[in-house]
C-alpha positions in Angstrom: 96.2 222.0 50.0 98.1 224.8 51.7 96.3 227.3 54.0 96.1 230.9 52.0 95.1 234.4 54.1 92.0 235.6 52.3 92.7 239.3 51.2 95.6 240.2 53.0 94.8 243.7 51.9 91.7 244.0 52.9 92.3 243.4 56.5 90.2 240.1 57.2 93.5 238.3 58.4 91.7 236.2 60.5 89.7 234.7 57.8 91.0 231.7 56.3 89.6 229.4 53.4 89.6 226.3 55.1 87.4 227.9 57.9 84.4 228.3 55.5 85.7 226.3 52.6 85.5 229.1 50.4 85.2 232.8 50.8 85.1 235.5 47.5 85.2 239.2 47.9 82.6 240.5 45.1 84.4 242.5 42.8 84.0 246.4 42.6 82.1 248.4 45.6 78.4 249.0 45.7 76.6 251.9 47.5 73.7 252.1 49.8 71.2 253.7 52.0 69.2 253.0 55.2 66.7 254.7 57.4 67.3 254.4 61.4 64.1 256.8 62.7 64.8 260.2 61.1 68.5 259.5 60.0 69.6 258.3 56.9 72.7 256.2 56.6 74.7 256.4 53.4 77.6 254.4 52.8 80.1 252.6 50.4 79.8 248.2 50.6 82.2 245.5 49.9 80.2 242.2 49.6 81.6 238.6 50.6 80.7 235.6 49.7 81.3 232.7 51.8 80.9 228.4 51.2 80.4 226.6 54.1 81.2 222.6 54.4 78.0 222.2 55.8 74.9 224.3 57.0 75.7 223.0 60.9 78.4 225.6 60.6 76.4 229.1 60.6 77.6 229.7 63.5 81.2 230.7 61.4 78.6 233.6 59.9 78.1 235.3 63.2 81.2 234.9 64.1 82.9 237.1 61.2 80.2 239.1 61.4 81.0 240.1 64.7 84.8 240.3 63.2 83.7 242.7 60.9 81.5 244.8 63.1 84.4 245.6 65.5 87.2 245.6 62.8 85.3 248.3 60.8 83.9 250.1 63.6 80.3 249.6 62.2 77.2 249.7 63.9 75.8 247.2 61.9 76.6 244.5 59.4 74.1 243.0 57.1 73.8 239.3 56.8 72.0 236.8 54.7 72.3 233.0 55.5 70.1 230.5 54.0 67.5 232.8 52.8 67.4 234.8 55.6 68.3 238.3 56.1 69.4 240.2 59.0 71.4 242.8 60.3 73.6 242.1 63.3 
């Protein structure tokens, strides 16, 4: 099977489908809110799904978390990874 860039468009170059076996981008946007101390944080999501070979491999999470962070200039990226939840 040949190697396909996920989302070209989207600016996740780096993330390929082999890597996690399968990665979807959810279709549409969804919007959100959170509360750091006084401040409240509104903003616009795109939600990814990703399919790892094997559960050894979250490690790959982090690591395109971490991606993401920096590519999108957030502060933050939310995470959840075999039931858990957390924001990096």
């Amino acid at each position: 099977m040949e190697e396909v860039s996920f989302l070209p468009s989207c600016g996740i170059r780096g993330v390929r489908a082999r890597t996690f076996g399968g990665i979807t981008r959810l279709p549409g946007t969804a919007a959100g809110q959170w509360r750091e101390g006084s401040k409240t944080y509104v903003d616009t999501l795109v939600i990814y799904v990703m399919a790892l070979s094997s559960i050894a491999q979250g490690h790959l999470v982090g690591e395109v978390a971490a991606f993401a962070k920096v590519h999108y200039a957030q502060e933050a990226i939310y995470v959840s990874y075999l039931g858990l939840n957390e924001i990096l």
